[in-house]
C-alpha positions in Angstrom: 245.1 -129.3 -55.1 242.1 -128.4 -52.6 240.4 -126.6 -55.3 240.7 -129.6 -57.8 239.6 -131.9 -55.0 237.0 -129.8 -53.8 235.5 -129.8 -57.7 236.1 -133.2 -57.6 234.3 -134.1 -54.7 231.8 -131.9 -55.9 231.1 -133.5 -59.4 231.3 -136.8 -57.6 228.5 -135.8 -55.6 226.5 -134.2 -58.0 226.6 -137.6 -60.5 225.4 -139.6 -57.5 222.4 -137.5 -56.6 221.5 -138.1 -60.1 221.9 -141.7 -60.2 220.1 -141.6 -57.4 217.0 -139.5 -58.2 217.2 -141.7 -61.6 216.9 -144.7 -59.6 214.3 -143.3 -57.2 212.0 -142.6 -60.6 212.6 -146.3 -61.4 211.7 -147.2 -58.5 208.5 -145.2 -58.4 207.4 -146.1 -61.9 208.2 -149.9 -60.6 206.0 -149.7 -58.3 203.4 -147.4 -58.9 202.0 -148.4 -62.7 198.8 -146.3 -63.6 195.7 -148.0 -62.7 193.2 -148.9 -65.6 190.1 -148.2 -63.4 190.6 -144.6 -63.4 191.4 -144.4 -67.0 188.7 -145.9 -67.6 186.8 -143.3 -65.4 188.1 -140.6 -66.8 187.1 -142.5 -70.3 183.5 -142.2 -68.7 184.2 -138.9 -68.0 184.8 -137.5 -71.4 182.3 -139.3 -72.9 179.7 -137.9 -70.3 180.9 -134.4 -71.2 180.8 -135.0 -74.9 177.1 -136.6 -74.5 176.4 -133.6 -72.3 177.1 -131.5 -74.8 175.6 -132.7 -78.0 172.0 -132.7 -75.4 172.6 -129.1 -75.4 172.7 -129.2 -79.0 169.6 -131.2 -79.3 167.8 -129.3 -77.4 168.8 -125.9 -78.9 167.7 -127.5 -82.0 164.2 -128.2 -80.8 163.8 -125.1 -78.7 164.8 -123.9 -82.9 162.6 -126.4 -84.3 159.4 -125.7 -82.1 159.9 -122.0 -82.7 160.0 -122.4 -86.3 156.9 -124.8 -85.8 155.1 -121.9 -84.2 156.0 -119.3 -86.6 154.3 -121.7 -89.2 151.2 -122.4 -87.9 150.8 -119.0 -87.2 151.0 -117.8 -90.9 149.2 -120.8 -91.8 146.6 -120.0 -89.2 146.7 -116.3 -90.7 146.5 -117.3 -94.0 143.9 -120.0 -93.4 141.8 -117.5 -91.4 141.8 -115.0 -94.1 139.7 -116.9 -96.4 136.6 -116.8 -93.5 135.1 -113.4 -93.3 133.9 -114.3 -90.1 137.2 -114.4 -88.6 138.0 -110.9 -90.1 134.6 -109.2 -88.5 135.1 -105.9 -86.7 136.1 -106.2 -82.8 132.5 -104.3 -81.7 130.6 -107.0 -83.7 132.2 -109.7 -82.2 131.5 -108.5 -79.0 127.9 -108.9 -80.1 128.4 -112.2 -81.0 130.1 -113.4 -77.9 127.1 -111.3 -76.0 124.4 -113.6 -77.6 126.7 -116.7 -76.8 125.8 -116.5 -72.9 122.2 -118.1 -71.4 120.9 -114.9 -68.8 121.8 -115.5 -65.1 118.7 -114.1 -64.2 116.4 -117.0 -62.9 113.8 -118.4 -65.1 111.8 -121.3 -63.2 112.1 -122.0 -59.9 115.2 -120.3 -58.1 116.5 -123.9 -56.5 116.5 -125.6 -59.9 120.7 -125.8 -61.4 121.8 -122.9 -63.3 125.3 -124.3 -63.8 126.0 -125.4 -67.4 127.2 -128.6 -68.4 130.6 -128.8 -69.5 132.7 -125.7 -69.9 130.9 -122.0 -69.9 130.8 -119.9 -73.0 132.7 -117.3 -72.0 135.6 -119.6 -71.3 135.1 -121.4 -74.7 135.4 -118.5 -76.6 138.6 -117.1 -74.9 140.1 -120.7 -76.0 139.1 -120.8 -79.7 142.4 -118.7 -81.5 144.7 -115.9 -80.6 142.2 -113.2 -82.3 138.8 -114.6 -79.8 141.0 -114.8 -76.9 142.4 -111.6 -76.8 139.2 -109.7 -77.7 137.5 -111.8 -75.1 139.6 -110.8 -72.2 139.5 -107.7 -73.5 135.4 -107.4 -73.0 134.3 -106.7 -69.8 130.7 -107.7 -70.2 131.8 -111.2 -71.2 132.6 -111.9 -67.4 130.0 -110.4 -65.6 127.9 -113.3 -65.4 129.1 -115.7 -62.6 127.1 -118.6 -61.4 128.0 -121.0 -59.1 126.1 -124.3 -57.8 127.2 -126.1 -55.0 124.9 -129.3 -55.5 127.1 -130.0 -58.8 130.3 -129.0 -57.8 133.7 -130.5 -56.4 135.7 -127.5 -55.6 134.5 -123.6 -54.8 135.9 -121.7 -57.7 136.9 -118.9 -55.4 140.2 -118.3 -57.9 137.5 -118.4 -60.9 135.6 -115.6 -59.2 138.0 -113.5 -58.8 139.4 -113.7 -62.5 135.7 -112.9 -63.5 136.1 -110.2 -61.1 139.4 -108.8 -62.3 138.3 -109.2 -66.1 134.4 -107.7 -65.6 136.3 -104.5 -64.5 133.7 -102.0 -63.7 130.9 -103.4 -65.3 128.0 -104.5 -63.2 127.4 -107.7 -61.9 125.0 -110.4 -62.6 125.7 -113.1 -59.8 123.4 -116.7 -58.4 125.4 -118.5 -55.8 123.3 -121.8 -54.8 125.3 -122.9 -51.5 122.3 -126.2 -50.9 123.2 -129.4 -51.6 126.9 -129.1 -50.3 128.5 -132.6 -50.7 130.5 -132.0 -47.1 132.7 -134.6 -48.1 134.6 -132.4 -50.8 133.5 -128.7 -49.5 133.1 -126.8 -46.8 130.9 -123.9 -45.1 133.6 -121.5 -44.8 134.7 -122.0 -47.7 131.0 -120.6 -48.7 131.0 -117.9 -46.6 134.5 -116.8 -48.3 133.5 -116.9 -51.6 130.3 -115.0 -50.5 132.4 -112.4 -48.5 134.1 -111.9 -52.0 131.3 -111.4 -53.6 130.2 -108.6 -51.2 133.5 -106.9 -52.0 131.8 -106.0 -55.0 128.6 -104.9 -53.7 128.7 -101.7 -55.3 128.6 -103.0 -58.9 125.6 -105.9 -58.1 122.9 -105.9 -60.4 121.1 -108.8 -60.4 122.1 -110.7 -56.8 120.9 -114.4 -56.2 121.6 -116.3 -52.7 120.3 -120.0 -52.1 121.4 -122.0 -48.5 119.6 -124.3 -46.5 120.2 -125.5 -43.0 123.7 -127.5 -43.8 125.0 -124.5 -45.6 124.1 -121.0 -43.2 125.3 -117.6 -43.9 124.2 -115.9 -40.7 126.8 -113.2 -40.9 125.4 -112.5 -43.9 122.9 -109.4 -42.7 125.8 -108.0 -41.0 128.1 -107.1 -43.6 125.1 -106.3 -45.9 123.7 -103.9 -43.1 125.5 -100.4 -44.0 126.1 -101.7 -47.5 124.9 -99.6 -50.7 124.8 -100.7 -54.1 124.1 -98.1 -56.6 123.7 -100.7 -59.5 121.3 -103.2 -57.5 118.0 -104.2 -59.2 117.3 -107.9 -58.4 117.9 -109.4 -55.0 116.9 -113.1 -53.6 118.0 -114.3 -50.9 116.6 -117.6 -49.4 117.7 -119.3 -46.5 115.2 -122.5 -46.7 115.6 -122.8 -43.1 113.5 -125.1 -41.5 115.0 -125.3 -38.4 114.0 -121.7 -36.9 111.8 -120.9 -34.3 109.8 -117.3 -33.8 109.9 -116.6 -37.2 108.6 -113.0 -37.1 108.4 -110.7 -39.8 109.8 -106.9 -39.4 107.8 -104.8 -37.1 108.5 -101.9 -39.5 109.5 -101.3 -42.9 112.7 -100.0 -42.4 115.5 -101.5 -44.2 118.2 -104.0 -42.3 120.2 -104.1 -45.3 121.7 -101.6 -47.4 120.6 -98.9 -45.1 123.1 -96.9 -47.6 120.6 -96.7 -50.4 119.6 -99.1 -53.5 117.8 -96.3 -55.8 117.7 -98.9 -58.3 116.6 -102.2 -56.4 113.1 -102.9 -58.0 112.8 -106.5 -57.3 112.5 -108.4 -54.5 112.2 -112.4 -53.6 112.6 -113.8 -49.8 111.6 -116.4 -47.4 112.4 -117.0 -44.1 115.5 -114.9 -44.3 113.1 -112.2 -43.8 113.4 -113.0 -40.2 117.2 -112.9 -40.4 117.9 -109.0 -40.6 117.9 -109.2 -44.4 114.6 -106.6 -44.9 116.2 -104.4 -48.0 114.7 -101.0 -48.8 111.7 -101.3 -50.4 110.6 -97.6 -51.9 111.3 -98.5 -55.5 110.5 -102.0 -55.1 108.1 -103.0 -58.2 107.9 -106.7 -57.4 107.9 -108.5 -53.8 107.7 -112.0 -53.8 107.5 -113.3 -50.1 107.9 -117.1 -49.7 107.5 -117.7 -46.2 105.4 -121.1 -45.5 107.3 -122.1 -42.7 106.0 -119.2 -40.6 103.0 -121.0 -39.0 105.0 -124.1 -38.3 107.5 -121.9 -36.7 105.2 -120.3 -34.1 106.5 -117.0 -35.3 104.1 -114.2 -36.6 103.2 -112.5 -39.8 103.8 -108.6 -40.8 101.4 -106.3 -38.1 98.4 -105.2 -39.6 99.1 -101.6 -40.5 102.6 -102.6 -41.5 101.3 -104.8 -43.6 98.3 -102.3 -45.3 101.6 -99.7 -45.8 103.7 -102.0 -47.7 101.0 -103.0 -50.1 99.6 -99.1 -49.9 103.2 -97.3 -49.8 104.7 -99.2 -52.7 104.5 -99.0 -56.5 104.2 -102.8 -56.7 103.4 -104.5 -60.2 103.9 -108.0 -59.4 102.9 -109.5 -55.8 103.3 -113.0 -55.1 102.9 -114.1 -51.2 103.6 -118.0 -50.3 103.1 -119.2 -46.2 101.7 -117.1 -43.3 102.9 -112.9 -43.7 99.3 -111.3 -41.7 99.0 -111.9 -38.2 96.0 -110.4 -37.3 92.9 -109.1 -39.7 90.5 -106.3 -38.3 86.3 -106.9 -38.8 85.6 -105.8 -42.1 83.6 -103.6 -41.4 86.5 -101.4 -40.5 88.7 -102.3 -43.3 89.2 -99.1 -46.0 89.9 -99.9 -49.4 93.6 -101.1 -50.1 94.9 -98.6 -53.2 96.7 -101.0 -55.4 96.9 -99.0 -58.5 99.7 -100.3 -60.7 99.6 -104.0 -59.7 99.3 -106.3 -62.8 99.9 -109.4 -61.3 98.7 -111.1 -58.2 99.4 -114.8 -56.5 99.0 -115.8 -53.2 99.2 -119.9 -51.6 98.6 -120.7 -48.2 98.5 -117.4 -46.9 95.6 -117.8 -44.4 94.0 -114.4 -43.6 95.2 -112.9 -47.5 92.2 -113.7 -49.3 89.4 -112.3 -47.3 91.4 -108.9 -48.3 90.7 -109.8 -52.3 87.3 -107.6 -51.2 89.1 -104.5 -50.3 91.8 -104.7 -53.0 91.2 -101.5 -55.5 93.8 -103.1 -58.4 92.4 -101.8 -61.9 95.1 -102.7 -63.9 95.2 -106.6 -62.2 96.1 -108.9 -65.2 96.7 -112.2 -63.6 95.0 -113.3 -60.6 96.4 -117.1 -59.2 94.9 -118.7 -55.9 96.3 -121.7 -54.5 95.6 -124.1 -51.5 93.6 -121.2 -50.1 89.9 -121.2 -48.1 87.8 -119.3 -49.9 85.0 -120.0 -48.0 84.3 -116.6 -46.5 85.1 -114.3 -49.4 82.5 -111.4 -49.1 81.1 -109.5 -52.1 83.9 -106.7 -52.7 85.3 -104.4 -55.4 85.9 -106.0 -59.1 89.2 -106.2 -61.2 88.1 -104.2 -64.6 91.1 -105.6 -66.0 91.6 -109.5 -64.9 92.3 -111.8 -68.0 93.9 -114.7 -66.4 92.5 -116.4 -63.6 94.1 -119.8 -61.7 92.2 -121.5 -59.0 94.5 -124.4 -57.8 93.1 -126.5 -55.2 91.0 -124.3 -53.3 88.2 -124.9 -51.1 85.0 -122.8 -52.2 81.3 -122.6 -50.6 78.6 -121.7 -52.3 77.7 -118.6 -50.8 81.2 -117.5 -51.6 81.1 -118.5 -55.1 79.2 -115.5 -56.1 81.4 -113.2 -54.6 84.5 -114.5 -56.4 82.9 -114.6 -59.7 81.6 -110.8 -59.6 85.0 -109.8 -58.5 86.6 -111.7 -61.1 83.6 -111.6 -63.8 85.9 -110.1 -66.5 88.4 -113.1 -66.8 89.2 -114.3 -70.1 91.2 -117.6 -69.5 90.4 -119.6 -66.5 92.1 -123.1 -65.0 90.5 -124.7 -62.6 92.4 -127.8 -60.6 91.1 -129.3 -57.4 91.6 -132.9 -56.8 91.3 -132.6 -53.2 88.2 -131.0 -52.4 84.1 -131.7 -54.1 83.4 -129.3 -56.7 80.0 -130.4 -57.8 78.1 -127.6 -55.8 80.5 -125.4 -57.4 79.7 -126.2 -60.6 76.1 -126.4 -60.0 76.6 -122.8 -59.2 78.5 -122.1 -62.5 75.2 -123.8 -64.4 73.0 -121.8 -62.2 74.0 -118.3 -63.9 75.6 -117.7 -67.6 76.3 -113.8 -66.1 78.9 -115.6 -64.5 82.6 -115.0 -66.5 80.6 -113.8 -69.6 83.6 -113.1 -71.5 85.3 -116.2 -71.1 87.7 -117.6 -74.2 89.3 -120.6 -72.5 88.5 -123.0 -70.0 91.5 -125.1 -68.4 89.8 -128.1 -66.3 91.3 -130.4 -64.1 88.7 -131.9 -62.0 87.1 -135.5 -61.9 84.1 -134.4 -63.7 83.6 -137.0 -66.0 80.1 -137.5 -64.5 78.8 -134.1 -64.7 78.5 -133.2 -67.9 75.4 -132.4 -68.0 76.4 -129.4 -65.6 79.1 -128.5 -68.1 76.7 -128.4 -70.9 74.7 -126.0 -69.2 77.5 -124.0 -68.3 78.6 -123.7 -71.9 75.2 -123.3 -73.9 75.1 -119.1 -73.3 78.6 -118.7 -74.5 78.4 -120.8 -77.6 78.8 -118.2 -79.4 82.2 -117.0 -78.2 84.1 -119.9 -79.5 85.3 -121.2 -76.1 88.1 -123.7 -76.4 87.2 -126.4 -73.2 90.4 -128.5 -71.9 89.8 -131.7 -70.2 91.7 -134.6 -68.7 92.1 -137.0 -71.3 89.9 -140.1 -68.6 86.8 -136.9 -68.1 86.8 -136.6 -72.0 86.4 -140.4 -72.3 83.4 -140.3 -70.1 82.0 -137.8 -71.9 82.2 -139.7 -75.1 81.0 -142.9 -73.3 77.2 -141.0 -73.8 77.4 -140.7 -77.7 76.6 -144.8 -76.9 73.7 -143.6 -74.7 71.4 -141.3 -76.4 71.6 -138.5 -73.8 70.1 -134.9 -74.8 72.5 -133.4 -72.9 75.6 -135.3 -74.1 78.9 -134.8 -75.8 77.7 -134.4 -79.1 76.0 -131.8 -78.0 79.0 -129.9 -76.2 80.6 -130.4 -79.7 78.4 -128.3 -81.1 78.4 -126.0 -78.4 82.5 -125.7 -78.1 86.2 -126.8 -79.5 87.2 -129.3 -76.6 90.8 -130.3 -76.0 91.7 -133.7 -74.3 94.9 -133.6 -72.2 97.1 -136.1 -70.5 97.6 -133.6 -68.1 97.6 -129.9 -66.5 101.2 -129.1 -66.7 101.6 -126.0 -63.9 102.8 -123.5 -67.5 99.2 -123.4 -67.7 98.5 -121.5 -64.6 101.1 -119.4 -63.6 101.6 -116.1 -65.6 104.7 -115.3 -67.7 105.6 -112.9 -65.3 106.5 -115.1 -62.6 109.1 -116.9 -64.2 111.6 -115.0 -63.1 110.4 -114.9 -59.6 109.5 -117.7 -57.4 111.7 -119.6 -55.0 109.7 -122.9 -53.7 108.6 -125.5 -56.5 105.2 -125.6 -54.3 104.0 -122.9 -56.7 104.4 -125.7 -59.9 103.0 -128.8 -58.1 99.9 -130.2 -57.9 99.3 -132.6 -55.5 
């Protein structure tokens, strides 16, 4: 009986707990029904996943498509550039090419004029033109050893440009011009100047042709010092030119010792400065072929010229072909009567503008292979009679003043001139010419006569100067208002007119005397100041 209780009990128990847990799921489902919003999230959900999804699809089928893409253009590039033969040329002659692409860095004109191209530079160009350019491009070391930088006409220092060039040029030496004047400080800054010049002498031992323009808003004073113990086995061309106007004492090296690559340039044959010359930056000099000093702010300055005997031993010491001086560089000039001959042996070409004491030493210069002789703003008023220039051809006088008695003793020293220009707009040259008519020994083998002088009522003078070389077919250039005077006496019956220089010459009649016709292709490629091109 207990047992079939017990099981009783047991199963009655067990068929109310599950009446009970049925009820309790009623219960729940009663009141708990599924809410819509989060099916309809989870809706959102799946959809999201699915969208998700077919994007991945899409864009593996672009990533496919703009491969494919690629792989056509290439064979229709290599196909297409198959049928050009200029495309197919050997890698060494398109390195010729690309060579002949690029203007020189080295300076032509006037050091301060831009160098910058407009617009982008070859070499970049030609790295951008197809796969076949690009790669033979970066590739060619000489391509990138031209850098040129302008500060006047730019908005950013390219100092990650550089570099590249830098990186790419490899060993090759370096053709650099770095103009830091005209800084816009609005959009760059000194330092940022001195960094990139700082890179740049990183480099120093592969400089070949080295070009440095600041002025007073853009100084590079520690510029001498890491310069000092430099060398630079490659060096041949180095300007620097601080166009400082704000220095005082000014002096020029005591000695000729060099301040600046003290460690040798065996190469370094020409040389341009100004008043960096007074800032420590005195280079060696003993295979220097051309010295241009531009220095006019030495007077103004209070400072002093080279010493005598320095002076005589850098003319005297060195090898120079080309010698162009600009401003005060002598500060003291001995009696002549005491001055030895100056042996100038190989100089070709000679130029000198507000020098002061230079030209009374024109006397004592022994220069028989002088070519080009030009003399600007100068006094030669007290020129004595001296040694002659055997070889002079071209001879410039640019505003000068001249005296009579000192006349004479320019002509004899420069009798053997071919092709002389004559401007002076500041000073009477009627006695001079009256001089010139005075004696046809004067410049007997003279070709060409460049005038640029208000003469237009001496033409009788000019006449007379002409008649003993009318048989040397001189060509006679005049300003175009002095020619029209001259012609104004075919209307007068004079002798001594035009019609009779006519006969005597072949005239020319020009608007003007543009500076080309006075300076000597040789000094293209070295002059800093643009007072060398004006006329005033």
């Amino acid at each position: 009986m207990n047992t079939e209780y017990g099981a009783l009990e047991i199963s009655k128990d067990s068929e109310t707990d599950t009446e009970g847990m049925a009820d309790a799921d009623w219960v729940m489902d009663e009141e708990e029904p599924e809410d819509p919003d989060e099916l309809e999230m989870s809706r959102i959900l799946e959809e999201k996943a699915k969208a998700e999804n077919e994007m991945l699809d899409v864009r593996r089928r672009i990533k496919y498509v703009d491969a494919r893409i690629l792989q056509l253009k290439e064979a229709y590039a290599a196909m297409h550039n198959s049928r050009y033969l200029v495309l197919q040329l050997p890698e060494k002659v398109v390195r010729i090419i690309f060579s002949y692409t690029q203007t020189d860095s080295r300076p032509s004109g006037s050091l301060s004029d831009p160098r910058s191209p407009v617009g982008l530079l070859p070499e970049v160009v030609i790295s951008h033109v197809c796969r076949r350019w690009r790669s033979i491009s970066l590739a060619y070391p000489t391509l990138w050893t031209r850098f040129r930088y302008d500060a006047s006409l730019a908005s950013r220092v390219p100092l990650d440009r550089f570099r590249a060039y830098m990186q790419r040029s490899e060993a090759e030496p370096l053709e650099l011009w770095f103009k830091f004047a005209g800084i816009n400080h609005d959009v760059l800054d000194c330092e940022d100047h001195l960094n990139l010049l700082e890179e740049a002498i990183l480099h120093v031992q592969r400089w070949k042709y080295i070009t440095v323009i600041s002025d007073d808003e853009s100084p590079l004073l520690s510029a001498s010092d890491l310069l000092e113990l430099a060398s630079s086995p490659t060096l041949e061309y180095f300007a620097f030119c601080t166009n400082n106007r704000n220095l005082r004492d000014l002096d020029f090296p005591k000695t000729l010792e060099s301040e600046v690559f003290q460690n040798g340039t065996p190469k370094l044959a020409s040389v341009i400065l100004d008043n960096s010359i007074s800032q420590g930056l005195f280079p060696p000099l003993y295979a220097v072929t051309t010295l241009c000093l531009e220095c006019p702010e030495v007077a103004r300055s209070g400072g002093d010229g080279f010493p005598w005997l320095t002076f005589v031993g850098l003319l005297s010491q060195l090898h120079l072909v080309n010698l162009s001086i600009l401003g005060v560089v002598l500060d003291f000039l001995p009696p002549s009567d005491s001055i030895q001959p100056i042996m100038l042996n190989y100089l070709q070409n000679l130029r000198c503008s507000k020098s002061g004491l230079f030209p009374l030493l024109l006397p004592f210069l022994h220069a028989p292979l002088l070519e080009t002789l030009v003399i600007k703003d100068e006094s030669l008023e007290h020129i004595e009679r001296g040694l002659v220039f055997p070889s002079l051809r071209w001879l410039s006088l640019v505003e000068n003043r001249i005296s009579l008695s000192a006349a004479p003793c320019l002509a004899r020293m420069t009798q053997f001139a071919t092709h002389i220009t004559i401007v002076n707009k500041k000073y009477n040259q009627r006695p001079f010419f009256s001089f010139l008519a005075s004696g046809p020994e004067y410049w007997p083998n003279l070709q060409d006569l460049t005038l640029d002088l208000d003469i237009g009522g001496q033409l009788t003078e000019v006449v007379h100067y002409v008649i003993p070389r009318r048989y040397s077919d001189l060509m006679l250039r005049a300003l175009d208002d002095v020619v029209s005077q001259w012609q104004s006496t075919l209307f007068l019956g004079q002798p001594v007119g035009y019609a009779a220089l006519t006969q005597l010459c072949r005239i020319e009649s020009r608007s003007k005397i543009d500076w080309s016709d006075f300076i000597s292709p040789a000094w293209l490629e070295h002059w800093i100041s643009d007072d060398w091109c004006s006329i005033e």
